[in-house]
C-alpha positions in Angstrom: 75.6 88.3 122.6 74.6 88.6 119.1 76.7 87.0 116.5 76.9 88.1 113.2 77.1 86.1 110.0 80.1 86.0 108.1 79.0 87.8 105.2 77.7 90.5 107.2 81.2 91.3 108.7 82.4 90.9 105.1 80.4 93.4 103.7 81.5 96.0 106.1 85.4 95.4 105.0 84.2 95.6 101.0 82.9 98.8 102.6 85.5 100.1 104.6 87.8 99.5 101.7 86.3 101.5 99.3 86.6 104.1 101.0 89.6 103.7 102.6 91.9 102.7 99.8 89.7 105.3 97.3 90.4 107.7 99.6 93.7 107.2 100.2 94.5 106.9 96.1 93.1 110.1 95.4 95.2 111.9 98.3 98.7 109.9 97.0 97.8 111.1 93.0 97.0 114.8 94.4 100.6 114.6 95.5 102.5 113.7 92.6 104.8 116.0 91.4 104.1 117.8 88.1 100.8 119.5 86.5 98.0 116.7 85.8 96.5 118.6 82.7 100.3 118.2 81.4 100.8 114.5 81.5 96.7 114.2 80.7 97.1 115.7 77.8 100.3 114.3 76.7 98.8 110.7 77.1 95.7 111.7 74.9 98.0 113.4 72.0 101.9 112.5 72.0 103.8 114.9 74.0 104.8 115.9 70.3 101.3 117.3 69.7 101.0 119.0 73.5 101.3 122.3 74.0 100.2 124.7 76.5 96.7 125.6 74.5 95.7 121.6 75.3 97.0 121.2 78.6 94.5 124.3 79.3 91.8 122.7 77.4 91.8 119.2 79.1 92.3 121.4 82.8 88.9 123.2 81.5 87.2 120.0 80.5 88.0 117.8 83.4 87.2 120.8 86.3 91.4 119.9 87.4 90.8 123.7 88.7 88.5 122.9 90.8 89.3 122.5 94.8 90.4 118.6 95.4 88.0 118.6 98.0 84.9 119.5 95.7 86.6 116.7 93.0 86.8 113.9 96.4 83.1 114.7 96.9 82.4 114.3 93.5 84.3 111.0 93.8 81.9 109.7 96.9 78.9 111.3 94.7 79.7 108.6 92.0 80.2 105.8 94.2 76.9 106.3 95.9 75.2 105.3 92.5 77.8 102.5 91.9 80.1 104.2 89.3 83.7 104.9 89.6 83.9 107.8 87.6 85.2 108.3 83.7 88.8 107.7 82.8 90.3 111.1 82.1 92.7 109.8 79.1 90.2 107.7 77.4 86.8 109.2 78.4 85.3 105.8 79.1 83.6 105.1 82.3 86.6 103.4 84.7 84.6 100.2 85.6 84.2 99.2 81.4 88.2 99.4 81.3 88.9 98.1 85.0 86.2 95.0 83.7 88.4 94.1 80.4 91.9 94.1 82.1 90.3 92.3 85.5 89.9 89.1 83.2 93.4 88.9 82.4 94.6 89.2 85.5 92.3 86.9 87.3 94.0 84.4 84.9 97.2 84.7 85.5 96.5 84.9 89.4 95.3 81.5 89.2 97.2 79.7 87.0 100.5 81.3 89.2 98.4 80.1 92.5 97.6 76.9 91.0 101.9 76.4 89.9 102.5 77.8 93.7 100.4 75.3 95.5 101.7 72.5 93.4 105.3 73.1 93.5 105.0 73.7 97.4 103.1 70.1 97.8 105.9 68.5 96.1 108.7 70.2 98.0 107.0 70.2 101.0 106.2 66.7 100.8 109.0 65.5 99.5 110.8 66.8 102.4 109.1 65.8 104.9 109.6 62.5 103.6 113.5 63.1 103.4 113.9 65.5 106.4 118.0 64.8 106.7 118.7 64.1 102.8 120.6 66.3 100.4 117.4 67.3 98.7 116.5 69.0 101.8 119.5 71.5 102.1 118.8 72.3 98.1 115.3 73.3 98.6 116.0 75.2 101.8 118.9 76.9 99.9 116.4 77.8 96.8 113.9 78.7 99.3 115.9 81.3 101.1 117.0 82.6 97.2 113.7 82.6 96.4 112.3 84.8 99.6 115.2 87.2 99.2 114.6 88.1 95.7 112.3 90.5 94.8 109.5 89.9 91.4 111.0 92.0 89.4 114.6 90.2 89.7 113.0 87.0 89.2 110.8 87.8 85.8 114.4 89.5 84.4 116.4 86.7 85.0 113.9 84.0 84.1 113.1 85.7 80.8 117.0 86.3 80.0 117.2 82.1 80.2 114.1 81.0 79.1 113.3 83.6 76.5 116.7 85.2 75.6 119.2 82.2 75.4 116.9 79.2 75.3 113.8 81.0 73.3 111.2 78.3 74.3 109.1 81.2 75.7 107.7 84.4 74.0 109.4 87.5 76.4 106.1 89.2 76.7 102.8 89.8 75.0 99.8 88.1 75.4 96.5 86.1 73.2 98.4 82.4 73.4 98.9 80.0 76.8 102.4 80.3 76.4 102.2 84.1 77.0 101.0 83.3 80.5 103.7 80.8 81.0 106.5 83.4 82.3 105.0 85.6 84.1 102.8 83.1 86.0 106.0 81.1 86.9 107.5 84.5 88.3 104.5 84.8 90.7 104.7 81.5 91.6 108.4 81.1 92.6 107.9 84.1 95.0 105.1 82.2 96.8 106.6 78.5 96.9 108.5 78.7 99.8 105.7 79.8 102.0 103.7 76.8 100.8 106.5 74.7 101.1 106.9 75.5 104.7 103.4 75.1 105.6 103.5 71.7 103.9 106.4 70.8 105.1 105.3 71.8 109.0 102.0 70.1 108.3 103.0 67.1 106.7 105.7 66.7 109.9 102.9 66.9 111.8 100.4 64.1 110.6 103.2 61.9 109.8 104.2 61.9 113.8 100.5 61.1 114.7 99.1 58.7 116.3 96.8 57.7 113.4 98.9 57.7 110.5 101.4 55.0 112.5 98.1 52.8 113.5 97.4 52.8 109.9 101.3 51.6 108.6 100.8 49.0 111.3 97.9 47.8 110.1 99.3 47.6 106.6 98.3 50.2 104.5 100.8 50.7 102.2 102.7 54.6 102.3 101.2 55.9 99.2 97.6 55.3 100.5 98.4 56.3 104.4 99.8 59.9 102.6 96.9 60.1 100.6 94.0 59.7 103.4 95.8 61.2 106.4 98.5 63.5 105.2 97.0 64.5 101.7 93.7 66.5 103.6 95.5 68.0 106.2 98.3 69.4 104.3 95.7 70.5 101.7 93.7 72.3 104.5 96.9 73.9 106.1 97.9 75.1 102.2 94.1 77.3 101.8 94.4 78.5 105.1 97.9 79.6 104.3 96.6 81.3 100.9 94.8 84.4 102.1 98.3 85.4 103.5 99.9 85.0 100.2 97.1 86.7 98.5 98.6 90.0 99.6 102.3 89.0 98.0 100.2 87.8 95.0 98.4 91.2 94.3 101.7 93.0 94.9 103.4 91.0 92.5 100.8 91.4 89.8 102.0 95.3 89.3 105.5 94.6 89.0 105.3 91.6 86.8 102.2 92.6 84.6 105.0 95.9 83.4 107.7 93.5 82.9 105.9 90.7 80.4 103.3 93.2 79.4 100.3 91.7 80.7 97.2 93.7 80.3 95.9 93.2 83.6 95.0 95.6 86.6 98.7 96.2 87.8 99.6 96.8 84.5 96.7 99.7 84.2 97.4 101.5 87.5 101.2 101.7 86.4 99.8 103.4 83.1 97.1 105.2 85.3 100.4 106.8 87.6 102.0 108.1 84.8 99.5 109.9 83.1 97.7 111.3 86.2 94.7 109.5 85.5 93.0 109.9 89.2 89.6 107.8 88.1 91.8 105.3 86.9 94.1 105.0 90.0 91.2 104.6 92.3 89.8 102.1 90.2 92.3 99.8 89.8 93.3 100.3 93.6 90.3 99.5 94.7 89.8 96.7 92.4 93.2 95.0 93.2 92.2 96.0 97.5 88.6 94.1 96.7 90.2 91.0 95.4 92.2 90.5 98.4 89.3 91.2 100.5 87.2 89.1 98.6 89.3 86.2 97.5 90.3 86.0 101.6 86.8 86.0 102.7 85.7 82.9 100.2 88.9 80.8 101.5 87.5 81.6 105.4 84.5 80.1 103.8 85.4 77.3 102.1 87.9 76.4 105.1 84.9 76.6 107.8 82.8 74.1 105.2 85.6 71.9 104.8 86.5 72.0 108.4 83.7 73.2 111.0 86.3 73.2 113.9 86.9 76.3 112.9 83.6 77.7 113.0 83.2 76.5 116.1 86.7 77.9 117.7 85.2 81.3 116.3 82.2 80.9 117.8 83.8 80.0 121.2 86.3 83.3 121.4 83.1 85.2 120.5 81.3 83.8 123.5 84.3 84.1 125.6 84.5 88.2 124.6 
């Protein structure tokens, strides 16, 4: 049987996803209540300023009279040639706004990984190490706060202390490092607990093998026996673990970027709801739907290069099917 590279197989999701999610977008804006022209024209000149005359004028300009089907088509027309249309509020092609907001949020996605995956190390070490102390219960009892609330809970109540009461951080905005700070630490205290338990389970794990007791009895002192069994396993178990929480990540982003005011992707597409801005929708869907796709695909990667066990267990259920 034929096998076919990874990439190849990735390519047909990036595929499948632009259509599917573009499609889908499109259908879900057709639906909103309310006349499009209306809120279009509102966003482009103050509701103060829109009147009927406008509303008419930016229906006229934009073909909003035309059939949805014939605008869909005109959709798949422009992705053919690699476009994704023109913003219908701003009149600037959708991928030169989607490219200055996808920075932003690219930064805070990783500095918010980065504070997930370190805090979930700690924890989850730590209680492996302690599996019957006090410590344990606490995190357990933070963790199960923690997966209850929602993002948006978290950001208001970490901003009330830190930024209300305390003010060691600015409540929103964005240009310095310690505009990221808040909204970074939101997105990562909804992903902890996943790491921690992965950790935790993985950590468990080595330290009950058969290796990492020949190496204490040998006399390698704790700190180096965690750091050249326990340290790599853990560290594999946490990537494998981080395509999962991509999709938490990315459906964080739209909540959080609104609260703190982060001009990111989520952010947009919140914007590009309210004003009817159908180019815009699609565009930011389809960016935030090809990050997940994308990001997941390079961790498979890096996990078969780090580990080719993997690889090879793929290879075998391919042969077996």
């Amino acid at each position: 049987m034929m096998r076919w590279p990874w990439w190849s197989r990735l390519l047909a999701q990036v595929f499948f996803v632009l259509f599917a999610v573009g499609t889908l977008s499109f259908m879900m804006a057709e639906t909103l209540p309310g006349d499009a022209a209306y809120r279009i024209a509102a966003s482009r000149y103050g509701y103060d300023l829109m009147d009927t005359a406008s509303a008419e004028a930016v229906r006229a300009e934009l073909g909003l009279d035309r059939p949805a089907v014939v605008r869909w088509a005109g959709w798949l027309g422009e992705m053919a040639k690699g476009k994704l249309g023109t913003a219908m509020v701003s009149g600037e092609p959708v991928e030169h706004e989607v490219a200055s907001q996808l920075g932003h949020t690219l930064y805070l996605s990783l500095v918010a990984w980065l504070m997930a995956v370190v805090l979930g190390l700690a924890m989850g070490l730590w209680t492996a190490l302690h599996p019957a102390g006090w410590l344990r219960r606490g995190v357990d009892a933070l963790n199960t706060v923690l997966r209850a609330s929602p993002a948006f809970l978290l950001g208001v109540m970490l901003s009330t202390v830190l930024a209300v009461h305390l003010d060691w951080l600015p409540v929103a905005g964005h240009g310095e490092a310690e505009h990221v700070f808040l909204p970074a630490l939101t997105l990562a205290l909804a992903l902890s607990p996943g790491f921690t338990q992965v950790v935790r389970d993985a950590a468990l794990k080595v330290l009950g093998s058969d290796a990492f007791e020949f190496a204490q009895i040998k006399g390698l002192p704790l700190s180096a026996a965690l750091r050249r069994h326990a340290l790599p396993q853990t560290l594999l178990a946490t990537l494998a673990y981080a395509g999962i929480q991509l999709v938490i990540l990315i459906e964080g982003m739209v909540v959080v970027e609104s609260l703190f005011a982060w001009p990111g992707i989520g952010h947009a597409l919140v914007h590009a709801v309210i004003a009817r801005d159908v180019p815009m929708i699609q565009g930011t869907a389809l960016t935030m739907a090809l990050m997940f796709v994308l990001l997941n695909g390079l961790i498979d990667a890096l996990l078969r290069r780090l580990d080719p066990r993997m690889a090879d267990a793929q290879m075998a259920t391919e042969v077996q099917r």
